[in-house]
C-alpha positions as CSV (number, residue, x, y, z in Angstrom):
1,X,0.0,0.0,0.0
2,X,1.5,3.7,-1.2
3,X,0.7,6.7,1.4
4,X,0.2,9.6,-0.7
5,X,2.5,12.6,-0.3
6,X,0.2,15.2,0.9
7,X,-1.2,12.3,3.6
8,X,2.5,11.9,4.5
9,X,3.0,15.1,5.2
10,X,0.1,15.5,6.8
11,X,1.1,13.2,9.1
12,X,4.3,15.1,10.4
13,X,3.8,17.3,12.8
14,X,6.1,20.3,11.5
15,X,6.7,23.7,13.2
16,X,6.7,27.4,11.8
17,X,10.1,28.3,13.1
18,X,13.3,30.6,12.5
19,X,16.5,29.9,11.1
20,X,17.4,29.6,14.9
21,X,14.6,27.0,16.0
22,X,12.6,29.0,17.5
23,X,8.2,28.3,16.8
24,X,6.1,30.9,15.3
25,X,8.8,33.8,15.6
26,X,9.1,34.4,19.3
27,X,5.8,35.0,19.8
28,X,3.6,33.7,23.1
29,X,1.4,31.2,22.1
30,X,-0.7,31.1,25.0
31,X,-0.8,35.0,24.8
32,X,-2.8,34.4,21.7
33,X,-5.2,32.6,24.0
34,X,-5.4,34.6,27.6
35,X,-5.0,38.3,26.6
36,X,-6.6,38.0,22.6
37,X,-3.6,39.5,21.1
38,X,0.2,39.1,19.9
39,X,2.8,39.3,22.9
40,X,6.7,38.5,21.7
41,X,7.9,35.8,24.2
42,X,11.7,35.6,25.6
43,X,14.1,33.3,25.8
44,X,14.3,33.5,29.7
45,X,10.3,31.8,29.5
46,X,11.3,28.9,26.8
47,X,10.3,25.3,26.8
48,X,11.5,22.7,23.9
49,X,8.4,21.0,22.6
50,X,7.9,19.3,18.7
51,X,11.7,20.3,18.1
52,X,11.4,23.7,18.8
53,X,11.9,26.2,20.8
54,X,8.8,28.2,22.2
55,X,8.9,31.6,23.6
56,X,6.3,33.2,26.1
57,X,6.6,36.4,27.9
58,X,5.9,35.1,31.6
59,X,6.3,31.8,33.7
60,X,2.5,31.1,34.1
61,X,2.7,31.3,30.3
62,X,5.2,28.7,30.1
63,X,3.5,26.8,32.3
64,X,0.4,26.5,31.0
65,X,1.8,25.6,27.9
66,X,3.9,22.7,29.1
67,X,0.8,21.2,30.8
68,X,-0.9,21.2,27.5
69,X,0.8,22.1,24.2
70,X,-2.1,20.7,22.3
71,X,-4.5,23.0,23.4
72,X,-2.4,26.1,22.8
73,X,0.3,25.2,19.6
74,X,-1.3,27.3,16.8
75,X,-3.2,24.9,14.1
76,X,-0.7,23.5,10.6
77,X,2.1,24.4,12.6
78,X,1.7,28.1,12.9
79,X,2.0,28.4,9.0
């Protein structure tokens, strides 16, 4: 049996990140989710998750995240 291509890559999780590693440019995630808007994350708030690096602007952020990257990892990888 051949998987198509496009159900392949469906199938791989991939990440929207920089040249660096890091997912969906810096940005908070959860951010997106708790305040409604854009909030650029730091690297002293960063957490490895789907080989990358994620960003977010406060601990709590972080946290959150970590207990449930599903929820808050942006849809298709952030593309």
């Amino acid at each position: 049996m051949l998987i198509s291509p496009v159900k392949l890559a469906l199938a791989i999780d991939v990440v929207n990140e920089t040249f660096f590693g890091v997912a969906i440019k810096g940005y908070d995630t959860v951010a997106y989710h708790t305040e409604g808007r854009a909030v650029k994350g730091s690297s002293e708030f960063a957490y490895t998750w789907n080989d990358a690096k994620w960003y977010f602007s406060s601990a709590g952020n972080r946290d959150l995240f970590m207990a449930d990257p599903e929820r808050y990892a942006p849809q298709y990888g952030g593309y």
